[in-house]
N, C-alpha and C positions, 0 to 999 in steps of 0.2 A: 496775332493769331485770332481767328474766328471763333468766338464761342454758339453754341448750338444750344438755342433756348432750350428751357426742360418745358415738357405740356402743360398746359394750365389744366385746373380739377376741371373747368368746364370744357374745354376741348375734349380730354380724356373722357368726359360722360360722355359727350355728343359723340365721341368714336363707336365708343360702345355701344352705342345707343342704334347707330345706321348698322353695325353689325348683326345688333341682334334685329333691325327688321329685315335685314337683306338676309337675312335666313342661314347663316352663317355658324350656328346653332343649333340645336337640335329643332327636328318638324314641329314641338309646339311651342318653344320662346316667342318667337315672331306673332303668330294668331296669338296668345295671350296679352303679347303688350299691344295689338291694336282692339283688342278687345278693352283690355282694362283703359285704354286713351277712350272709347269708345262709350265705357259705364260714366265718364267722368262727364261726355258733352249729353248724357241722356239724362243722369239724376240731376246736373245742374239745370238744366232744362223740365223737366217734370217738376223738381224742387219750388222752381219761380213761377211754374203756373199753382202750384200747391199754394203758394204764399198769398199769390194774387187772387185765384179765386176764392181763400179763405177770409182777404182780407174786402172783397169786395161782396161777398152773400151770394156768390154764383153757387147755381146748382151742379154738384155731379154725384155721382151713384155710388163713394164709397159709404163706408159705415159710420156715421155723423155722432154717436152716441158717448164715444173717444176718437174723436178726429186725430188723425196725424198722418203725416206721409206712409206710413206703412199702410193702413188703413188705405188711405188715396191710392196707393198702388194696388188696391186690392178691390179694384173699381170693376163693373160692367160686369163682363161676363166669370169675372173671380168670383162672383158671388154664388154662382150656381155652382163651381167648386167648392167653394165653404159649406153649402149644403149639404152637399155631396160627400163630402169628409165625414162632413158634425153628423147628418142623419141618414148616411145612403139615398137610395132610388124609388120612389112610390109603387105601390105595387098597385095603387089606382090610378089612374090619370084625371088629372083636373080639368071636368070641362065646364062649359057657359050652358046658359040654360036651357041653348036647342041641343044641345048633346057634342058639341064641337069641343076636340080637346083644344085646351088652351097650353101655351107655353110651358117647359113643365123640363126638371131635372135628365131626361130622358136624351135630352139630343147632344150632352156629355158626357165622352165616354171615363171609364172609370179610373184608370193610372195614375194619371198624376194627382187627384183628391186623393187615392188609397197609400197613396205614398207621404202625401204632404199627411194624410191622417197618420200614419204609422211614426213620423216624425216628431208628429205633436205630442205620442203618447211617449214617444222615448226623450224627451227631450221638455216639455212642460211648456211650449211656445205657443204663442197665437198663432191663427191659420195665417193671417195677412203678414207675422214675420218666418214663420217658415216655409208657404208659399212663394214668397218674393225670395228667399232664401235659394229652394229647389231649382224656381226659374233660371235665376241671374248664374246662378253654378252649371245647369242646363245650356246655359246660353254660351258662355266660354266653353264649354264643351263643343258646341255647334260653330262655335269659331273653328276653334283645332281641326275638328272631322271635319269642314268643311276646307279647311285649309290643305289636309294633305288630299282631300279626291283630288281637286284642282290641282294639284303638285303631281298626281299622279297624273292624270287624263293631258297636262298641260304642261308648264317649267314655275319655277318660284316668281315669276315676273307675276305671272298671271294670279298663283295663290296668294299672293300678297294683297293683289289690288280687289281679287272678287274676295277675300274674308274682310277687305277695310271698307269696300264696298258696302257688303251686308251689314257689318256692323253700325257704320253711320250712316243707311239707310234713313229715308221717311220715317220709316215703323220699326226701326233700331231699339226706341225704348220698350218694344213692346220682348224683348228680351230680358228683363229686370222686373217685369210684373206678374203677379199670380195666374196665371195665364197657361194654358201645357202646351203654348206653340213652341218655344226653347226646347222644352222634352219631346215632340214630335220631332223638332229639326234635327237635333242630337242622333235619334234614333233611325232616322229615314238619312241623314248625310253617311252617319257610321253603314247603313245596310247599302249605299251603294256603294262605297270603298269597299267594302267587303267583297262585293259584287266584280268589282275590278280587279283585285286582288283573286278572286277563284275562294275565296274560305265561305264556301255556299251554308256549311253547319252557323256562321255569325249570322250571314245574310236573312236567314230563318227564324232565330232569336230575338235578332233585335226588330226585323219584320213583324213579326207575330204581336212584338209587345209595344210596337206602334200603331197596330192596326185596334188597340183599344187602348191608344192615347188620343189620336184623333181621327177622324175618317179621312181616305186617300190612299190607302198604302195599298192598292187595288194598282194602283202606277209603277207602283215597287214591283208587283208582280209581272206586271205588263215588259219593266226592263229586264226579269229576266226571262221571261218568253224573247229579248230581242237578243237576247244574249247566248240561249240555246243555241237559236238560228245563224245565229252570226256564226257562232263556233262550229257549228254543224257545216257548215255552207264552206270554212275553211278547210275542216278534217276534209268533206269531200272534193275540195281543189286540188290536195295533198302540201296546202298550207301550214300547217300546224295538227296536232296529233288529240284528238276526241275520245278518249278509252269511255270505257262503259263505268267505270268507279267514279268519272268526273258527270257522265250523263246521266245518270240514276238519283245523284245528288238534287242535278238540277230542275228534275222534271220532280222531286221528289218535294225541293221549297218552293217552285213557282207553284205546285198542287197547295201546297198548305197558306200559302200567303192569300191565295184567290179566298181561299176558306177562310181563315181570318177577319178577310177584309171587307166579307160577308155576312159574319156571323153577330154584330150586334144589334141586326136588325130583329134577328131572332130570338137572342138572349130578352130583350125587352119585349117581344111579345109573348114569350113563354114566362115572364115573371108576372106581365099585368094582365097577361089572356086576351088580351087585346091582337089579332092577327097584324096588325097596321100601325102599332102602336108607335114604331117609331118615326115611319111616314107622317104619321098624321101632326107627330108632334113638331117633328121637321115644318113641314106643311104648316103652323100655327102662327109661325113669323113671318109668314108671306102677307097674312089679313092684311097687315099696316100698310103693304105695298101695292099689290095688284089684286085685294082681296081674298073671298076662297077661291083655293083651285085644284082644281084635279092635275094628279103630276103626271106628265109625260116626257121621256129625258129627251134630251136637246132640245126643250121648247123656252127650257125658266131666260134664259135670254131675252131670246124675241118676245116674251108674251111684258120681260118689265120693260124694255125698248117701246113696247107699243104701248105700254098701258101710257107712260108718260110723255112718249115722243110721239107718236101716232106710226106712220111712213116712214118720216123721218129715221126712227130710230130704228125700222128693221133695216136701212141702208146700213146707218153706223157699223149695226153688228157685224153684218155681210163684210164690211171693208175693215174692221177691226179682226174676224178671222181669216181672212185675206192676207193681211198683213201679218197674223201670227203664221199661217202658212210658210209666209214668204221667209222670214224671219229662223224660223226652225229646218229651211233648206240652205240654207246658207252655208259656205262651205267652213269658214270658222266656228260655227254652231256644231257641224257635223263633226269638227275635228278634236272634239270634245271625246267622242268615243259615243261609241252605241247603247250604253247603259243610258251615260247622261244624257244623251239627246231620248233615248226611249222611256224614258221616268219624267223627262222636263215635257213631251210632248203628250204622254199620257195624263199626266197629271192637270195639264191645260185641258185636253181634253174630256176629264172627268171633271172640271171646275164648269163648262159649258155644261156638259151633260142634265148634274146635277142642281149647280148653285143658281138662286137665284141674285145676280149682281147687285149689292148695293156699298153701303160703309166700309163691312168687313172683308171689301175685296182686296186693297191692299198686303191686311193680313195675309189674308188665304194664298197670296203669291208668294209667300217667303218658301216654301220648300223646293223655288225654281232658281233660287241662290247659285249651283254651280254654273248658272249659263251667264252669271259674272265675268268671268276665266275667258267670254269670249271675246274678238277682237271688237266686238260693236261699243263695250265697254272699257277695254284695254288694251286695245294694240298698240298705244303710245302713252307715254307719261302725261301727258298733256293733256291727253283725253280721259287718263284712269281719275287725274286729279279733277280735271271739271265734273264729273261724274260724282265724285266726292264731295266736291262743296255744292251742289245741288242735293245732295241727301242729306247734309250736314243746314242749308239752307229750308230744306223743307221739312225736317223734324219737327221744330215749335209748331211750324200750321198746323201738319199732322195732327199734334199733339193736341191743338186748340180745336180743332174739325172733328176729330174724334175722340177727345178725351173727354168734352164738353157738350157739344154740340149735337155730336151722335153717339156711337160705343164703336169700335174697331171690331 
């Protein structure tokens, strides 16, 4: 007679284990465990450039005074959050000695310091451990929300690959650092699920209180302007049904999100009396690249293409929007749903408008994370997984490019 082996403990883990990422559990098992696989290849990776730069006298920008990885993590631009906690906002602006402001707390908006401060006071911590703290818990958050829009707009195939995606991305680690991109992404992933789902009252909430965690959520607004219309355009086919208790709603958050995502330019110049205060202090980190300049939107491109490339680089730009064009017409991009394609294409398009391209462009892409979900990243296993070890492969550079080299 035939006996029937019993499972070994490790087969039984590794069961459970494909269970719970095939999603066969509840919408957040799965984004949690490739989150948490996800913490483990970033802090060993930031950990070993910590080690190596400390033990070789490399320069980087955390606070050298008690060096340690918390600290480290709490490098570049964490710093103007630590300010921003410890002392708030200048109500002077610091300029050079022809009158130009210089660099200055102002181009940081206030939530995530006001929170990591409120933390500090409840809790007795340094800014660098419960900064890195709010983040890294921010950032499993932005796994999940980002995990079910895609689940929503798309099937579990897709939310599995664009949340392992994002997570072991290039700039993955920047998810675990003092930084309020995790609580932007958190906050702007949660308001388009909202968004898709119709609960317009979250959409507003958590809009509102993104749009002074970082700047952008002016995109948020933009999807749902696509979203009225979309809806509108079906009630009038006699597609689907528009009452005025769902329309009232929506013209009522896309009015206040526009306001929102407008309003810090003002807050800063009614505290420092300065009309321009936050233009100009924006405007202060451009010196180091294409000098002074007077802002005109959709110029900051072309003017640092030219400054450094000449000719050459206004082609680049040309064919690099060209190609996002193309890219965002796509019928797998489109099949995302009208939110995401109208948040992912606005949002590109206020990063031209506004930014001027350098280091920090990386970062500034991660709130385009759900066009992961699309087939140019995941129509096949093969493809999601190359995709993978290419973000998994270019972490360290990243890390070494701008954690060192320049600031992210």
């Amino acid at each position: 007679m035939t006996s029937v082996a019993e499972p070994t403990r490790a087969s039984r883990t590794g069961t459970r284990l494909r269970a719970l990422l095939h999603g066969r559990h509840s919408g957040w098992t799965a984004p949690l465990v490739v989150w948490a696989a996800s913490r483990v290849v970033s802090t060993v990776l930031l950990a070993t450039m910590y080690l190596v730069a400390t033990a070789n006298g490399w320069h980087f920008a955390s606070h050298r005074e008690h060096a340690s990885f918390l600290t480290f993590s709490g490098s570049w631009d964490a710093s103007a959050y630590r300010t921003i906690a410890e002392h708030g906002y200048p109500t002077t602006l610091p300029t050079d000695a022809a009158g130009h402001v210089l660099p200055n707390a102002w181009a940081f908006l206030p939530v995530f310091p006001a929170l990591v401060r409120a933390l500090m006071t409840l809790t007795g911590g340094s800014f660098w451990a419960v900064g890195v703290a709010v983040a890294t818990l921010a950032g499993a958050g932005a796994c999940v929300v980002l995990y079910r829009l895609v689940l929503a707009v798309g099937c579990s195939h897709r939310a599995r690959w664009a949340t392992a995606l994002f997570a072991f991305a290039p700039t993955g680690f920047l998810l675990q650092v003092a930084y309020a991109e995790s609580m932007l992404l958190l906050l702007v992933f949660g308001g388009l699920l909202a968004l898709v789902r119709r609960r317009y009252a979250v959409v507003g909430a958590l809009g509102v209180v993104a749009a002074f965690t970082k700047p952008g959520v002016l995109a948020l607004a933009v999807a749902v302007a696509v979203h009225l219309v979309v809806r509108w355009v079906r009630a009038s086919r006699g597609q689907e049904p528009f009452p005025w208790r769902d329309r009232v709603p929506v013209l009522v958050v896309g009015a206040v999100l526009a306001a929102a995502g407008l309003a810090w330019p003002v807050v800063a110049s009614v505290v420092t009396g300065r009309p321009d205060a936050y233009l100009d202090t924006e405007l202060s980190w451009w010196v180091g690249y294409v000098g002074r300049q007077h802002f005109a939107p959709l110029t900051p491109w072309f003017v640092m293409a030219g400054t450094w490339l000449g000719p050459l680089g206004i082609g680049l730009v040309v064919v690099v929007l060209a190609a996002a064009v193309w890219f965002w017409t796509r019928r797998s991009v489109r099949a995302l749903g009208p939110e995401v394609l109208g948040f992912t294409a606005a949002y590109g398009l206020y990063l031209v408008a506004v930014f001027l391209p350098q280091q920090s462009l990386p970062r500034l892409l991660m709130p385009m994370a759900p066009l992961l979900g699309s087939d140019a990243f995941v129509r096949t296993r093969r493809r999601a997984v190359t995709w993978l070890l290419v973000g998994v492969g270019l972490q360290p550079v990243a890390i070494v490019l701008l954690w060192f080299l320049g600031y992210p």
